[in-house]
N, C-alpha and C positions, 0 to 999 in steps of 0.2 A: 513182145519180147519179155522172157522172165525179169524180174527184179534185180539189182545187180547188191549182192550183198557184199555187207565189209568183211577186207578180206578174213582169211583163217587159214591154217595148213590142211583144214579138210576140203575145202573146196576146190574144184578141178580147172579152176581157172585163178589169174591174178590180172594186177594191174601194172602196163608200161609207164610210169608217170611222167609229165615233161616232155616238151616237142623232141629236145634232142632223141634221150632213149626210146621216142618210140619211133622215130625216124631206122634210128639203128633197125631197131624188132625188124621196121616194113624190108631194112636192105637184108637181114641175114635170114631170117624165118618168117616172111610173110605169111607162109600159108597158116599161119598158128596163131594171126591178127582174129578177132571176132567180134569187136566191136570197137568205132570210134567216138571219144567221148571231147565232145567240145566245153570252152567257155565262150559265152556269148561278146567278153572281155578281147577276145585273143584271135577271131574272124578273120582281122588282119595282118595277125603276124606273118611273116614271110614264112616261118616254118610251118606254121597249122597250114597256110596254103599250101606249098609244097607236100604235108602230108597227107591234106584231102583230095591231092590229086593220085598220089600213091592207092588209099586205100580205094577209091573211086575206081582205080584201073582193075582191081582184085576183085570187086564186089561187098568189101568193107562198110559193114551199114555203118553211118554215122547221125548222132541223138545229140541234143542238147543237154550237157549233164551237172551243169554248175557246181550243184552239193553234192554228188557223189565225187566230183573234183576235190570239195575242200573238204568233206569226210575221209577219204584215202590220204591228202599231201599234207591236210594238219597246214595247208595253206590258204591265200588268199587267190594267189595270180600264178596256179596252175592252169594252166589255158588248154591243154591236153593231154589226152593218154589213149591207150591201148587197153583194151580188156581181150587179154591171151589165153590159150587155154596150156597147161603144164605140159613139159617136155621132158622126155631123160634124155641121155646120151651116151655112146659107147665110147671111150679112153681108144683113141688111137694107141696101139700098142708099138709102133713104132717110134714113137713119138718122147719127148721129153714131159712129167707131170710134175705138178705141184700138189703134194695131198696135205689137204688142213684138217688136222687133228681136231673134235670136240673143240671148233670156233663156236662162242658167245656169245659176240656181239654182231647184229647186222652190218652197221658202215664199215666194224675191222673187213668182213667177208668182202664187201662190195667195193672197197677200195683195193685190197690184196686182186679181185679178180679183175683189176680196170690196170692195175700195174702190171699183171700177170699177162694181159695180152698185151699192151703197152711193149713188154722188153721178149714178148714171142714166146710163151707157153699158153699155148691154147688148151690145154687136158689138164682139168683140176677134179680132184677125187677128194669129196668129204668125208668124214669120217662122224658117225653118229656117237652119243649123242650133240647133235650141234643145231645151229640158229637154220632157221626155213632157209633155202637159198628163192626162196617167189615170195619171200616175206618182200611187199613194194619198197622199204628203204632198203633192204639190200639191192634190190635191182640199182633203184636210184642212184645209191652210192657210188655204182659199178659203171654209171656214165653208159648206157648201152652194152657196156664189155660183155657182159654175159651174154648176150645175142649172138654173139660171135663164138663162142667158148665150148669146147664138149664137157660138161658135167655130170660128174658120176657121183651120188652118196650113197655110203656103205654100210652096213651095221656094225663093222668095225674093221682093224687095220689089216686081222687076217684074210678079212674077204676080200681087200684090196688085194695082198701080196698074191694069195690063190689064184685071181684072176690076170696079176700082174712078176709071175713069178720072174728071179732069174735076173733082173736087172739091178744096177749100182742105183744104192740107196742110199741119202744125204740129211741125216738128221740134224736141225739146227736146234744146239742147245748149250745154256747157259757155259758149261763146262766141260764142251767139243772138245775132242783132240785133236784139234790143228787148225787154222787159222782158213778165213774164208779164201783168199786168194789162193793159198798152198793147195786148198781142196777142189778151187774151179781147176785149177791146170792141171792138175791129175782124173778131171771125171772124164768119160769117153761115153758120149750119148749111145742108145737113151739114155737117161736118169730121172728119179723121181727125186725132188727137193721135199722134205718132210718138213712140217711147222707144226707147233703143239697151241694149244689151248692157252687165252692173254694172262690166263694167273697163273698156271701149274706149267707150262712147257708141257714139254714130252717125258713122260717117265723116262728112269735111267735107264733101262732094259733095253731102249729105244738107240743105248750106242753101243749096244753087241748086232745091232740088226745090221749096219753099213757103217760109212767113214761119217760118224759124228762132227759137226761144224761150230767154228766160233765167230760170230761177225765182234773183232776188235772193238774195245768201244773204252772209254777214261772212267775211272773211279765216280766221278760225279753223278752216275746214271747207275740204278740197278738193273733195268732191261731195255730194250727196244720195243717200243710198239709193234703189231702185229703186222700192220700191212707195209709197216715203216721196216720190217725184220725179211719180210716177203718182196719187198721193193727191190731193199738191196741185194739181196741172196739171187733172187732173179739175173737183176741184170750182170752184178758179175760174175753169174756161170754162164750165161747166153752172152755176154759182150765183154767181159773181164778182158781178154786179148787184141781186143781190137785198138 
């Protein structure tokens, strides 16, 4: 078998790290599993069995991998992973998205997409330039989420709208005009929820495009965190009623 190198965004494959996430991979895209990488620590864990029984049923080779364990997790008592090879995805068009603008940082991405299927928007569209989404802490972050997730990255917002014309667009930014509750009970699915970049937002041009959003928040805070701005906007336009 070839060498398994550290990762990078040119290579055609990445790493599931952690029993949970790659348990996820084996239930949503097994067929995209290509290698199992054991620790010799972790034999017994309930999960690594569970998962060597998973990949055992696919034909999933599995190898002894200790240091490219702790070369990838930057840990000690990573006991497993997945080496997958890369996936795109088409955006359900009937569907409700979340598109994240020039995201940054990995764990923002990887948490925003673990809350994102959490409160039931499976269709996220990136937008370039932004962080790898197969970079492995983003996976990590993302708790398996992304296995479940149609992912689409763009080269930018027009080629989103091009592909995605025609539907209520929801810009969240510092200086929305109207208040996030006022704006869930007025959307009427689909919709795409827009989030911008952890330093700059969304340029202002971004509130002539749809009904611009403000999640309320007290003087004491200048902004919200990303996944923490993605959390809330999520759930109360998918549950705000209930």
């Amino acid at each position: 078998m070839p060498k398994l190198e550290p990762y990078s965004r040119k290579l055609d494959y990445s790493y599931a790290l952690g029993v949970f996430p790659a348990l996820m991979l084996m239930e949503a895209q097994p067929q995209r599993a290509l290698r199992l990488l054991l620790h010799p620590d972790g034999l017994k864990n309930e999960g690594v069995v569970k998962l060597r029984e998973m990949c055992a049923a696919r034909g999933v080779r599995e190898e002894m991998a200790e240091r490219v364990l702790r070369r990838e997790s930057r840990k000690d008592n990573c006991f497993a992973a997945l080496v997958f090879e890369k996936f795109d995805s088409d955006l359900d068009p009937s569907a409700c998205h979340a598109v994240l603008c020039q995201i940054s940082d990995s764990g923002n991405l990887g948490t925003a997409m673990r809350s994102l299927l959490g409160f039931g928007i499976r269709d996220v569209a990136l937008i370039r330039p932004c962080v790898d989404v197969f970079e492995p802490h983003a996976l990590r972050a993302s708790m398996g989420a992304f296995y479940k997730l149609r992912v689409h990255t763009y080269d930018t917002f027009a080629d989103y709208r091009a592909a995605h014309p025609d539907r209520p667009l929801f810009p969240f930014m510092l200086d929305g005009a109207i208040p996030l509750n006022e704006a869930a009970r007025c959307a009427k699915p689909p919709f795409s929820l827009v989030f911008g970049n952890e330093q700059t937002g969304l340029p202002p041009e971004f509130a002539q495009l749809g009904q611009s959003v403000m999640i309320p928040q007290s003087s004491e805070i200048d902004s919200l965190n990303l996944a923490v701005a993605v959390s809330v906007g999520s759930y109360v336009f998918l549950h705000g009623g209930e």
